[in-house]
N, C-alpha and C positions, 0 to 999 in steps of 0.2 A: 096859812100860806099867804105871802103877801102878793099883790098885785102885781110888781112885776116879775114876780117868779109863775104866777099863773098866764102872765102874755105872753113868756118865753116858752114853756108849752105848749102855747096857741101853736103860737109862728113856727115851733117843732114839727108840731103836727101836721103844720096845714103846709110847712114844705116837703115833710114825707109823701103828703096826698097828691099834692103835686108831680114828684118822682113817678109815685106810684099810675099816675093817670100817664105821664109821659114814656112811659115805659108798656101800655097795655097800648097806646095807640101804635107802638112801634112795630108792637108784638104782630098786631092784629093786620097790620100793611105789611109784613114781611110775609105774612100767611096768606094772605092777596097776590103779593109779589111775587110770590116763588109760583101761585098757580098760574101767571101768565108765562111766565120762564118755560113752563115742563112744556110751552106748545114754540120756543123758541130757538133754545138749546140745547135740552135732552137728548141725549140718543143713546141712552141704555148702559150710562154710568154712574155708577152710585149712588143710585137712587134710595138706598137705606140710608143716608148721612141725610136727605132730604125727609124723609119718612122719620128718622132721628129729630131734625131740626121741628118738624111738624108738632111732633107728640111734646117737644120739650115747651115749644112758646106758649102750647095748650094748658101746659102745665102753671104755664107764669101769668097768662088771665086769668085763672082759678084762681089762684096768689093774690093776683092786683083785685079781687071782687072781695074777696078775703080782707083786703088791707081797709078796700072802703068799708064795707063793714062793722071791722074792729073801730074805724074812726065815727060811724056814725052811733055805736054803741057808747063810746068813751064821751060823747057829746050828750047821749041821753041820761047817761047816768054822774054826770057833771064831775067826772075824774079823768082829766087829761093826764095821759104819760105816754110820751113817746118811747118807752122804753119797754121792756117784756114784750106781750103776744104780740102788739102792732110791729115791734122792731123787727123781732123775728121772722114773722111775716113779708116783711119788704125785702127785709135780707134772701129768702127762698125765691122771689120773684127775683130780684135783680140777679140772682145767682143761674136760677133756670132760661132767663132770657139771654144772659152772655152766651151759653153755653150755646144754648141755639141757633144763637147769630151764627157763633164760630162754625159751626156744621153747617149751615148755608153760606155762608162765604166758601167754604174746602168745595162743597159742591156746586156753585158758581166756577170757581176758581178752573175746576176738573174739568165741566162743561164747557166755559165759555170757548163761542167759537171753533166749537168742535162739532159742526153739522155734519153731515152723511158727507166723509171722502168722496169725490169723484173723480176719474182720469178716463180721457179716451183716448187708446193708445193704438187701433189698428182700423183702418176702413179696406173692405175688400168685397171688390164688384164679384156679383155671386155669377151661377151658370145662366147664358143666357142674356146677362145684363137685366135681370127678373127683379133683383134686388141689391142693397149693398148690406152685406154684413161688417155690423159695430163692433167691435171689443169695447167695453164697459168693463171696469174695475172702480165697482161701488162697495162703499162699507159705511154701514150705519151704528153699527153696535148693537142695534137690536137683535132679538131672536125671532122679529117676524124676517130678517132678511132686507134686500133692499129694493125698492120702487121706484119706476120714475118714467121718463122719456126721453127719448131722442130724435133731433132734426137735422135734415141734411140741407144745406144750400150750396148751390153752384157759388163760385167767385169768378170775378173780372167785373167787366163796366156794368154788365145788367146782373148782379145777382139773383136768385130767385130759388125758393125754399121744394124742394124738389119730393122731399120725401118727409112723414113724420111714423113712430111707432110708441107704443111704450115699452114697458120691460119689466119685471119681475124675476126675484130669486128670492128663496128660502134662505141661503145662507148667502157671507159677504163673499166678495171676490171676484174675480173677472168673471163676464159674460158674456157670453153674444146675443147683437139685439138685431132683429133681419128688418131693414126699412126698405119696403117694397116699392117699386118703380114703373110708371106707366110709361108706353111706349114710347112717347116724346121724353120724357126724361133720362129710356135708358139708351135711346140710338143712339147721342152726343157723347156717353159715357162707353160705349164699348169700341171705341171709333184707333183707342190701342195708345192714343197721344196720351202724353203725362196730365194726367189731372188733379186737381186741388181741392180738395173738398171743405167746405167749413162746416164742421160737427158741435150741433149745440147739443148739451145733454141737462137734464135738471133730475137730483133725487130727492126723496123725500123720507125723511126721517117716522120715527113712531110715532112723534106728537106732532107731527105736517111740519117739523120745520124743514128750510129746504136749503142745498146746493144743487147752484149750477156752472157749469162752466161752458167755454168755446172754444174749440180749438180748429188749427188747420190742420188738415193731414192730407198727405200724395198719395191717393186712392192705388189699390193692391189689385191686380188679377189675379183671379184664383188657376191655379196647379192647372185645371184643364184647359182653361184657353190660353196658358202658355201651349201647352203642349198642343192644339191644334194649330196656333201662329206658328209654331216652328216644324210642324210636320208640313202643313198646305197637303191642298188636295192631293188623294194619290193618281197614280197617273196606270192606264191600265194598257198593258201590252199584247198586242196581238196574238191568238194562239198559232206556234205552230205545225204546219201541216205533216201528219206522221210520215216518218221515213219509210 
């Protein structure tokens, strides 16, 4: 074999090794990267095309240890060929790490930006002015259900944060979360005028990630202190005297 038919195997080789090292560090930061993702954007989809994506790049390091290997043997035994077992070899890895990517990307793609839904859609001053009751319509996607908390502040020139609670459910879907009230908080509040309330809520997904949002909403009376505003005291009448 002449000389420079023995450097063009070199340089075969030693740019397959290269591939081969470029593609196992790929491997190895997508299997890093995806484990800081599941505490980011998870929330309880798809997670077999990640478990998929996991087991396949696992597959393509075995591959790329394989490939060094065959090259540090084809160096010992002073037969360069980039062709048979090392090809094949690189061919299984490059094939297993596509496939991989592609299943973490669908399950990137699925997740992103899809933390725990939240909407708060009703506030409504309880008996008493004791408390205000939240409607919470949270959905996580998980099947632990969904978690979180909610704050209430007053609006106009001094706002000021009047009530906090958290909240839990087993399943997704609207809730009610009762955020309790000390007496200076609920005098102002049962006073009958239109009020405003600014409702901050944050939920928190399976792997912590979190949504939050704020909203304003025209605080509700509940069904009974309509009906004691519109009845007022009753008025009681003299008995009587029998005929």
């Amino acid at each position: 074999m002449s000389a420079r038919a023995e450097d063009d195997k070199r340089q075969a080789l030693s740019s397959g090794l290269s591939l081969s090292r470029l593609l196992l560090s790929v491997a190895a930061g997508t299997i890093v990267l995806s484990g800081t993702l599941l505490q980011t954007i998870y929330v309880g989809r798809t997670l077999c095309l990640l478990e998929g994506a996991w087991v396949l790049l696992g597959v393509s390091l075995v591959f790329g240890y394989f490939v060094h290997g065959r090259y540090v043997s084809q160096l010992d035994e002073s037969n360069l060929n980039s062709t048979g077992t090392f090809e094949w070899l690189s061919l299984f890895q490059s094939l297993f790490i596509a496939v991989g990517l592609v299943l973490f990307a669908i399950f990137v793609a699925v997740n992103l930006g899809s933390g725990p839904r939240l909407k708060v859609t009703r506030a409504e001053l309880g008996r008493g002015a004791r408390y205000v009751a939240v409607t919470v319509d949270c959905r996580s996607g998980a099947s632990s259900g969904c978690h979180g908390e909610v704050a209430l502040a007053s609006t106009g020139k001094r706002p000021r944060e009047i009530g906090r609670t958290l909240f839990a459910e087993e399943a997704d879907g609207p809730l009610n979360a009762r955020v309790q009230l000390n007496r200076a908080a609920g005098r102002p509040l049962a006073t009958g005028k239109a009020q405003i309330l600014e409702v901050h809520a944050l939920a928190t997904g399976r792997f912590g990630n979190q949504t939050e949002t704020t909203s304003r909403l025209r605080l509700r009376r509940s069904a009974a202190s309509h009906a004691r505003r519109r009845v007022g005291p009753t008025k009681r009448h003299p008995s009587r005297p029998p005929a």
